[in-house]
LOTOR-787945 format. One record per residue: residue number from 1; residue in three letters; x negated, y negated, z of N, C-alpha, C in turn. Coordinates in steps of 0.2 Angstrom, whole numbers, m for minus. Atoms other than C-alpha are relative to their C-alpha. Layout:
BEGIN
<i: NUM, aa: ala, n_px: X, n_py: Y, n_pz: Z, ca_px: X, ca_py: Y, ca_pz: Z, c_px: X, c_py: Y, c_pz: Z>
...
//
This chain:
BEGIN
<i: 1, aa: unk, n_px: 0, n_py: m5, n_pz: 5, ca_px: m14, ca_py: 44, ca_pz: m87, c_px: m7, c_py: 2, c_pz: m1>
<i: 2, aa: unk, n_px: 8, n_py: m2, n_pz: 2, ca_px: m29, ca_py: 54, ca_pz: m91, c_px: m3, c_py: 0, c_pz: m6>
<i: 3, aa: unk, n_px: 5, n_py: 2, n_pz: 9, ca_px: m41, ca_py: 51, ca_pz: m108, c_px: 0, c_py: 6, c_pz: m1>
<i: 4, aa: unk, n_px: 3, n_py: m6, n_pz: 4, ca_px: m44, ca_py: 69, ca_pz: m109, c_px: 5, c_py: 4, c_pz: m5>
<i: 5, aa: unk, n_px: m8, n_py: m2, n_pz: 4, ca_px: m33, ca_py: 80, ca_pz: m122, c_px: 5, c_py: 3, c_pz: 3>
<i: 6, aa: unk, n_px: m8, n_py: m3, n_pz: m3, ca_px: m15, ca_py: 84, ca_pz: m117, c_px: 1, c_py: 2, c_pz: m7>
<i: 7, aa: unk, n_px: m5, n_py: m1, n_pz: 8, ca_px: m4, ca_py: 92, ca_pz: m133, c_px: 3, c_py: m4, c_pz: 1>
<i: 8, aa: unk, n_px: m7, n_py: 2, n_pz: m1, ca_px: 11, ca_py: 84, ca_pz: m124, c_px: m4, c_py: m8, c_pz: m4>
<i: 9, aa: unk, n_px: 2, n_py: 8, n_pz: 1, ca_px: 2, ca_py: 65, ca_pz: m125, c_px: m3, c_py: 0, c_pz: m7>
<i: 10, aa: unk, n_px: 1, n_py: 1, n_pz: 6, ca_px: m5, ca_py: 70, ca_pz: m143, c_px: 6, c_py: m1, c_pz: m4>
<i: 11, aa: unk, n_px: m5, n_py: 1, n_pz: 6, ca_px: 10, ca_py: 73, ca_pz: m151, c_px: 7, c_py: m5, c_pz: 1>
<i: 12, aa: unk, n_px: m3, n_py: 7, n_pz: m1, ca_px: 20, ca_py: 58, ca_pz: m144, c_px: m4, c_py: m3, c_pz: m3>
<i: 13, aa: unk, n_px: 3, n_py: 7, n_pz: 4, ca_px: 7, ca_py: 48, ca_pz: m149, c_px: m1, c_py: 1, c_pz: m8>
<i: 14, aa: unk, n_px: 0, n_py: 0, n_pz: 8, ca_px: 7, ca_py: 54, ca_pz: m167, c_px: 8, c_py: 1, c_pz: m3>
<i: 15, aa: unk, n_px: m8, n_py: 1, n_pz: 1, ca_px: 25, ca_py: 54, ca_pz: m166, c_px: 1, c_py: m8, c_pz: m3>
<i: 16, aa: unk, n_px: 0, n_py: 8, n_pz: m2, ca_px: 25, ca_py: 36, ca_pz: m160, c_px: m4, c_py: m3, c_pz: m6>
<i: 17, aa: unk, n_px: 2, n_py: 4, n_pz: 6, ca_px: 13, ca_py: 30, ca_pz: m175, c_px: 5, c_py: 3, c_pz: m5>
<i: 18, aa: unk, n_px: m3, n_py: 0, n_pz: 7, ca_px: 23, ca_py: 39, ca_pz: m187, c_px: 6, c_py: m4, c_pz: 0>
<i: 19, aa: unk, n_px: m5, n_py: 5, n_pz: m1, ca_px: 40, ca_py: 29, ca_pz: m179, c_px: m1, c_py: m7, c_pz: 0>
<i: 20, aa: unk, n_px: 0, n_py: 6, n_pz: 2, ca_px: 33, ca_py: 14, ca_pz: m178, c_px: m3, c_py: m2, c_pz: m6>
<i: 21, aa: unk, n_px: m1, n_py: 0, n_pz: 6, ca_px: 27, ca_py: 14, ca_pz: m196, c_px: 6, c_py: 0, c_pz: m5>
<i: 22, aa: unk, n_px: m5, n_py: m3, n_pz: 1, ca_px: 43, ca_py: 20, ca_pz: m200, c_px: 5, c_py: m8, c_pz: 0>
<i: 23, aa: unk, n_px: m3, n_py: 4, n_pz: m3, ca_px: 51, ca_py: 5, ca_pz: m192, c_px: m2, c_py: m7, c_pz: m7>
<i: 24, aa: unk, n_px: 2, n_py: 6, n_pz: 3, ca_px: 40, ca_py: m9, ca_pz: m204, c_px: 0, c_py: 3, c_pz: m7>
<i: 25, aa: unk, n_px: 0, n_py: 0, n_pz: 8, ca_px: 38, ca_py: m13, ca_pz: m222, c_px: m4, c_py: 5, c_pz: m2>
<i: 26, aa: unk, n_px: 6, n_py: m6, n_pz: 4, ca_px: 28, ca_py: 2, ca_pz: m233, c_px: m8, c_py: m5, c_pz: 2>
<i: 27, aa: unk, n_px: 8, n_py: 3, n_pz: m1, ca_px: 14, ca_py: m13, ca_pz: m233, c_px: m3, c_py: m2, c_pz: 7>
<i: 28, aa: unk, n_px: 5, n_py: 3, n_pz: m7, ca_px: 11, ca_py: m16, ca_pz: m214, c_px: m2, c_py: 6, c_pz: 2>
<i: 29, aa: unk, n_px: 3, n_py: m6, n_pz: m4, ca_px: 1, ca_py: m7, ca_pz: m202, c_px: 2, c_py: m3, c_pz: 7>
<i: 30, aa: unk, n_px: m4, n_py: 0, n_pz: m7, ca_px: 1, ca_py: m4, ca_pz: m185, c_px: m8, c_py: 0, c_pz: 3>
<i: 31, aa: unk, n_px: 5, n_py: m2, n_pz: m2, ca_px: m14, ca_py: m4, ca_pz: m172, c_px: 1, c_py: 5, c_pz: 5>
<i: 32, aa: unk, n_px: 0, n_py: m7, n_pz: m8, ca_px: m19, ca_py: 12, ca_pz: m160, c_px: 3, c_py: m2, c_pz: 4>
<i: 33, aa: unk, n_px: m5, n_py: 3, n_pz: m8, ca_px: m14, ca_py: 1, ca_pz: m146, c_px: 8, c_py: 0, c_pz: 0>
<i: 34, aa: unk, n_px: m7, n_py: m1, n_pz: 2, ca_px: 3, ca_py: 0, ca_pz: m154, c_px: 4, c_py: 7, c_pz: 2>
<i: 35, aa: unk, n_px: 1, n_py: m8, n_pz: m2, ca_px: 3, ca_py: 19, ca_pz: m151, c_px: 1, c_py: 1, c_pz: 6>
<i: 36, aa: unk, n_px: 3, n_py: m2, n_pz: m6, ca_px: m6, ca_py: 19, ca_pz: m136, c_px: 5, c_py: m4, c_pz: 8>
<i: 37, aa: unk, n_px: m3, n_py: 7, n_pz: m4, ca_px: 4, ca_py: 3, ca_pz: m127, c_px: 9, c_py: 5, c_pz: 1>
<i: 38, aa: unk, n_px: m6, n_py: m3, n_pz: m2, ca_px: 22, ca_py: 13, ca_pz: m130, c_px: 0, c_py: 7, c_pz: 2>
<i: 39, aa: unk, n_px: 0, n_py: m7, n_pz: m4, ca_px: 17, ca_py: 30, ca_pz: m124, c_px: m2, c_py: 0, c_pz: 8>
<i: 40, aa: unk, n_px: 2, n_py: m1, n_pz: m6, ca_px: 8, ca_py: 25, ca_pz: m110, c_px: m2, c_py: m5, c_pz: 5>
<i: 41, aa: unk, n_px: m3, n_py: 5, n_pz: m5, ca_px: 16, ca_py: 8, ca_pz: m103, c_px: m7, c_py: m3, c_pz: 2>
<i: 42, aa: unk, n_px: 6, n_py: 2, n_pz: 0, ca_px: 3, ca_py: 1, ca_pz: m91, c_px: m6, c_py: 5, c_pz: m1>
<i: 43, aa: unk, n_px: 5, n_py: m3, n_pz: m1, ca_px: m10, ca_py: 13, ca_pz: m93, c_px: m3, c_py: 2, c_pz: m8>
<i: 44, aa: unk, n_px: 2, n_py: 0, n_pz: 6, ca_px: m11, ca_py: 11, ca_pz: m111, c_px: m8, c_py: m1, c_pz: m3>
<i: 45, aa: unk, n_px: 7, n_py: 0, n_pz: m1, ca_px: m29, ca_py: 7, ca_pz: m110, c_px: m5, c_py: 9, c_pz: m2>
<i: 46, aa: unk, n_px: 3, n_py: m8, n_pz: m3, ca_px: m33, ca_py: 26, ca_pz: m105, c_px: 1, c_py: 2, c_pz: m6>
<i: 47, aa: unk, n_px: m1, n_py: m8, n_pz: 6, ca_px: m24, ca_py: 34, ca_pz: m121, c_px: m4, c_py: m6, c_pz: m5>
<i: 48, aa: unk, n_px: 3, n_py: 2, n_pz: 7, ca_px: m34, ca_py: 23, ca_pz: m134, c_px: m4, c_py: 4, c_pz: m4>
<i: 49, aa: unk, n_px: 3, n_py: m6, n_pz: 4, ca_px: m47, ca_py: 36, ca_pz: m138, c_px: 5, c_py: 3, c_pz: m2>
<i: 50, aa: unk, n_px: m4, n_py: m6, n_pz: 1, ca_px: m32, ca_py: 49, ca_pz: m139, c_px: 6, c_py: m4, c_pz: m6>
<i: 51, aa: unk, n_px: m5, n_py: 2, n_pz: 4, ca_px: m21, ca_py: 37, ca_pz: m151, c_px: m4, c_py: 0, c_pz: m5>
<i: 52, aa: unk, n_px: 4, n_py: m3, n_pz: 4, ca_px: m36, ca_py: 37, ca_pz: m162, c_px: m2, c_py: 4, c_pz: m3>
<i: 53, aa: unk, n_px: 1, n_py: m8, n_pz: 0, ca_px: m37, ca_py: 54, ca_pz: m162, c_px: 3, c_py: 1, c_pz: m5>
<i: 54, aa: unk, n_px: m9, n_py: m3, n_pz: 5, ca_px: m18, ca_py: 56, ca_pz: m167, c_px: m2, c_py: m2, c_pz: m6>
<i: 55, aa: unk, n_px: 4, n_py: 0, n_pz: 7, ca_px: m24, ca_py: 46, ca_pz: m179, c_px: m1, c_py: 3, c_pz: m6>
<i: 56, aa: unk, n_px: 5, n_py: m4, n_pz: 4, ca_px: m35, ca_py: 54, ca_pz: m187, c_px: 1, c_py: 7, c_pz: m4>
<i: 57, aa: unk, n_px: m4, n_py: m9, n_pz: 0, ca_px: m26, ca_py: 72, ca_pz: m186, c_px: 7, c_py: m4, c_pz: m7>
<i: 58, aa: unk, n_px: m6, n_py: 3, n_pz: 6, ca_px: m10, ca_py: 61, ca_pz: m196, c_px: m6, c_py: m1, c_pz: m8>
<i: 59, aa: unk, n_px: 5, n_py: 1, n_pz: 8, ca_px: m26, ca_py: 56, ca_pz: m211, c_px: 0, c_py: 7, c_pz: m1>
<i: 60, aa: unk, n_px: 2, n_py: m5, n_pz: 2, ca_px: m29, ca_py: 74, ca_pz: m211, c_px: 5, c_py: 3, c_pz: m4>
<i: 61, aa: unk, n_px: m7, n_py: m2, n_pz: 3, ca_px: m10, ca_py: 80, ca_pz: m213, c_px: 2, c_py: m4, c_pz: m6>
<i: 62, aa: unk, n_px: m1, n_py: 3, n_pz: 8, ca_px: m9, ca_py: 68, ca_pz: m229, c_px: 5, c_py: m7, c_pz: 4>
<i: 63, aa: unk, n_px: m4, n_py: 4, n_pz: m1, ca_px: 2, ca_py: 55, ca_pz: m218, c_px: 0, c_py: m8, c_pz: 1>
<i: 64, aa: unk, n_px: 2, n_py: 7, n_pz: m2, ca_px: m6, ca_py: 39, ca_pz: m216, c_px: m7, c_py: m2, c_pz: m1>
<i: 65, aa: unk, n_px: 7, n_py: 2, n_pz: 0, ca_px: m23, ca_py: 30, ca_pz: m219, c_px: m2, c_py: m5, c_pz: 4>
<i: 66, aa: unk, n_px: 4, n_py: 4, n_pz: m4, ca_px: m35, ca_py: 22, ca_pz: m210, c_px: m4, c_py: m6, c_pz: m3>
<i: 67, aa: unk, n_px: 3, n_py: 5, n_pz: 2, ca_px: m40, ca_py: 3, ca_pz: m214, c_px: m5, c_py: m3, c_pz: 3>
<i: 68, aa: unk, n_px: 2, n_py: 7, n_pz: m4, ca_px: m51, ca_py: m11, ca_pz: m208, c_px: m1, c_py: m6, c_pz: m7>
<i: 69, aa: unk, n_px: 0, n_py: 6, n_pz: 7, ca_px: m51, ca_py: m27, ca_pz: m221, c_px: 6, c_py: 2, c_pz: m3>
<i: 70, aa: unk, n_px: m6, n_py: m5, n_pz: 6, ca_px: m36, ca_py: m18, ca_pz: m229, c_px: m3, c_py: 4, c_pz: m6>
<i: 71, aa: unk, n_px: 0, n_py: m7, n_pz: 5, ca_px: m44, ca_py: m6, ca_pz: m239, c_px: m3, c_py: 7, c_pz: 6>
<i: 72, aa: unk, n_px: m1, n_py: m6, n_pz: m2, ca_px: m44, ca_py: 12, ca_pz: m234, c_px: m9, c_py: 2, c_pz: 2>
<i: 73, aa: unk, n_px: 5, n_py: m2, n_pz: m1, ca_px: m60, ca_py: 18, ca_pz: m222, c_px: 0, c_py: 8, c_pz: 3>
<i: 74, aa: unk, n_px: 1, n_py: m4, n_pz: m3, ca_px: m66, ca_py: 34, ca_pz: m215, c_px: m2, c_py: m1, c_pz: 6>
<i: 75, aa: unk, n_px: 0, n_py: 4, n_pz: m7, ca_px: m62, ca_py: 34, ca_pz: m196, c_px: m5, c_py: 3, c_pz: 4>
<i: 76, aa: unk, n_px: 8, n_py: m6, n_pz: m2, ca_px: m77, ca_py: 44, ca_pz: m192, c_px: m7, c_py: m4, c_pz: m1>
<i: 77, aa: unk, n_px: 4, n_py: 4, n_pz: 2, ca_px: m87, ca_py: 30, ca_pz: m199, c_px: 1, c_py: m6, c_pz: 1>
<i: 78, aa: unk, n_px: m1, n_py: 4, n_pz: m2, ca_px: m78, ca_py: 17, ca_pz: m195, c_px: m3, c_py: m4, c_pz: 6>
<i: 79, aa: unk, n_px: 2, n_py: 2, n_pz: m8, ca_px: m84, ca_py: 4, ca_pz: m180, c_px: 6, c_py: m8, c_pz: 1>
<i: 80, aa: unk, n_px: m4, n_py: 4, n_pz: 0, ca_px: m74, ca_py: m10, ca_pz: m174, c_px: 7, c_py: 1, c_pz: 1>
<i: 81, aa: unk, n_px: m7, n_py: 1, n_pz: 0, ca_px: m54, ca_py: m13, ca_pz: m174, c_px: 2, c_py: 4, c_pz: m7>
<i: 82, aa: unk, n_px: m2, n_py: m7, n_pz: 6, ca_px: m46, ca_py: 1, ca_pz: m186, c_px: 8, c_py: m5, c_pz: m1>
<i: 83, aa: unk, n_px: m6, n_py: m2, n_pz: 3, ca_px: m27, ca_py: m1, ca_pz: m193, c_px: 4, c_py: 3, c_pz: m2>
<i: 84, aa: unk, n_px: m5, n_py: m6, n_pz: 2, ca_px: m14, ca_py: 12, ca_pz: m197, c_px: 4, c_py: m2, c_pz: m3>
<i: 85, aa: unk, n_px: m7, n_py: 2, n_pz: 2, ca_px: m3, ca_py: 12, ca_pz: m212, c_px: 3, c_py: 7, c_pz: m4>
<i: 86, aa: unk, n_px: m3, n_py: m5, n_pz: 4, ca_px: 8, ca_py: 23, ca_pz: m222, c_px: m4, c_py: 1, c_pz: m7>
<i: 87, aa: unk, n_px: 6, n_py: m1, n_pz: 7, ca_px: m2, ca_py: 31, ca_pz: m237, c_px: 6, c_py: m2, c_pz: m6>
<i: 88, aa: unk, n_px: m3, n_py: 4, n_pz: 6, ca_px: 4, ca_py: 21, ca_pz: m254, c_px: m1, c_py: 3, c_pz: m6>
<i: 89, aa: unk, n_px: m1, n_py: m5, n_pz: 8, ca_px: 10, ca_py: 31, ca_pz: m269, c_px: m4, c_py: m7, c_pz: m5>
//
């Protein structure tokens, strides 16, 4: 699979984080790889920037936050290992 942007492979992947969120407790999170591992089997490597992406597009749509430590970061400033969780009333 290619790195570069597809719609089809954005919107599976931002699908795929919202379902597998969907699946765990309000309090867990999920990693991009978690995303990026179910849409694109062996080749899940490839999509990591674009699960990030999705990411990033769900934080804008109100859907989910982006952590590292467990408190909520700016993925744009982030560096290092991120975590995806559902945003908490």
């Amino acid at each position: 699979m290619s790195s570069g942007s597809n719609p089809e492979i954005d919107r599976r992947l931002e699908q795929t984080i919202i379902d597998l969120l969907e699946k765990r407790a309000l309090t867990s999170t999920i990693c991009p790889s978690d995303a990026a591992r179910a849409v694109g089997d062996d080749d899940w490597r490839d999509l990591m920037d674009a699960s990030r992406s999705a990411a990033a597009r769900l934080v804008a749509q109100g859907e989910v936050e982006i952590t590292q430590g467990g408190e909520p970061v700016d993925l744009a400033t982030a560096r290092g290992p991120i975590r995806i969780r559902r945003l908490r009333p």
